[in-house]
C-alpha positions as CSV (number, residue, x, y, z in Angstrom):
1,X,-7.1,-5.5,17.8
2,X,-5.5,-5.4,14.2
3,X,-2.8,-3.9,14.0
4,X,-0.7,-2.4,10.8
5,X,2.7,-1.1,10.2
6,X,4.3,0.0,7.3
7,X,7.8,0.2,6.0
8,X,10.3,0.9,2.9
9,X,9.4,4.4,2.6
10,X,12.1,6.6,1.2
11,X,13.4,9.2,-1.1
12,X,13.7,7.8,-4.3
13,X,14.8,9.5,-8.1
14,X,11.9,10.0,-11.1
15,X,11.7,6.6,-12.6
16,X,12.9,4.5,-9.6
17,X,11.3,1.6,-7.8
18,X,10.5,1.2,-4.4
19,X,8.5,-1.5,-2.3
20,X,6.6,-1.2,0.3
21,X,5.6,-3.7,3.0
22,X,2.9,-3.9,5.3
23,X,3.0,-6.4,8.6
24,X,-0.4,-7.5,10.2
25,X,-1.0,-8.3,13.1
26,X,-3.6,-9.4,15.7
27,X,-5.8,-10.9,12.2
28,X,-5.4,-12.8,9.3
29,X,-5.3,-11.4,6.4
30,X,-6.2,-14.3,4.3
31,X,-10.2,-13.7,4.5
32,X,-9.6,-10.4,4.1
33,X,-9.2,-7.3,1.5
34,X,-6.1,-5.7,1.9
35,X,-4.9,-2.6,0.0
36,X,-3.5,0.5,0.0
37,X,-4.0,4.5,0.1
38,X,-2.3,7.1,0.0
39,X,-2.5,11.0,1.3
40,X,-0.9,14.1,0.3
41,X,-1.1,16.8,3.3
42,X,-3.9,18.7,2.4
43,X,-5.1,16.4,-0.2
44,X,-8.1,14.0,0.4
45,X,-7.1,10.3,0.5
46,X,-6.9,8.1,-2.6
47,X,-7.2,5.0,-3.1
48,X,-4.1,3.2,-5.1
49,X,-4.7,-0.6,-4.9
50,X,-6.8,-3.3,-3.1
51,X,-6.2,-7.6,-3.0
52,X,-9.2,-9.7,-2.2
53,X,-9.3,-12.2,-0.3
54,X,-10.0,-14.5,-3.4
55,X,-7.0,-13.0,-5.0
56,X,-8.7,-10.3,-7.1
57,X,-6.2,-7.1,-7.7
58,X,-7.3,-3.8,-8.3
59,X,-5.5,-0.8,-9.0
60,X,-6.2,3.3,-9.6
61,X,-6.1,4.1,-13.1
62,X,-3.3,6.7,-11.7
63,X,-0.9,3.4,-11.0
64,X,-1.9,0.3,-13.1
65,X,1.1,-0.9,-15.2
66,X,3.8,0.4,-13.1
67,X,2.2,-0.8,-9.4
68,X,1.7,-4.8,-8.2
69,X,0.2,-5.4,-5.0
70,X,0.7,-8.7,-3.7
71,X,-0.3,-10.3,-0.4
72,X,1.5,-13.6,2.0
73,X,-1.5,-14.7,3.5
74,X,1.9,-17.4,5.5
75,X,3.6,-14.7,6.5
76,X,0.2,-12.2,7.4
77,X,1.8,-9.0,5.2
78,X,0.7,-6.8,2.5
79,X,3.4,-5.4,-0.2
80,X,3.6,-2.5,-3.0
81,X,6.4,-3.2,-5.5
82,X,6.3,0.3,-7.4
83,X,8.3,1.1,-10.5
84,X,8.6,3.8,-12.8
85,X,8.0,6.2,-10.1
86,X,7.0,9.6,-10.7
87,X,7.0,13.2,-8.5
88,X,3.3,12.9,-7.9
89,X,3.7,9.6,-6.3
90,X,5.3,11.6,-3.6
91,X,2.4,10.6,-0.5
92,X,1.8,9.0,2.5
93,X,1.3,5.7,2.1
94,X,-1.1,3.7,4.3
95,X,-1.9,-0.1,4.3
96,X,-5.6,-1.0,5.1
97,X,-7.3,-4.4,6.5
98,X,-10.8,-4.6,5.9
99,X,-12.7,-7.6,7.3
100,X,-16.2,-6.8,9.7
101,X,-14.4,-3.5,10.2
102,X,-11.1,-1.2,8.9
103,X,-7.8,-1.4,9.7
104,X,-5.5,1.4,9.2
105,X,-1.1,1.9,9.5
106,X,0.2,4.7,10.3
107,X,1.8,5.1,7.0
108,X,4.8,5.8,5.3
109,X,6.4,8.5,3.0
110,X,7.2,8.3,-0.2
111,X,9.0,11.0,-2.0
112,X,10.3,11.1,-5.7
113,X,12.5,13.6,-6.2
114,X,15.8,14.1,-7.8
């Protein structure tokens, strides 16, 4: 069974960075696509990023320039450097695994706020 947990969550100020980190286990991520939602409560899910497993990055129009997903396929984990953080990146954020079936973390909260 894969498993997923996410960390570096956090209150952070308008304009900040934070990075978050995903640890897989249980699979390898390196034949996989690896990415990353995120949920407001009472908000439908959206997707912010995804990483191939041949190295291809994709990211929400919402967060290109100021997000960079990057993946250790060594190591098995999943990270989110963001910067220039604004209030409505406040979310839960969830790490995903998708290879022959999904994967999800129990997520993470962000909040931007000063």
């Amino acid at each position: 069974q894969v498993q997923l947990v996410e960390s570096g969550g956090g209150l952070v100020q308008p304009g900040g960075s934070l990075t978050l980190s995903c640890a897989v286990s249980g699979g390898v991520i390196s034949p996989a696509t690896v990415g990353w939602y995120r949920q407001v409560p009472g908000k439908e899910r959206e997707w912010v990023a995804s990483s191939g497993a041949y190295g291809r990055r994709m990211y929400a129009d919402s967060v290109k320039g100021r997000f960079t997903i990057s993946r250790d396929n060594a190591k098995n984990t999943v990270s989110l450097q963001m910067n220039t953080l604004k209030p409505e990146d406040t979310a839960i954020y969830y790490c995903y695994y998708k290879h022959h079936a999904d994967y999800w973390g129990k997520g993470t909260l962000v909040t931007v706020s000063s």
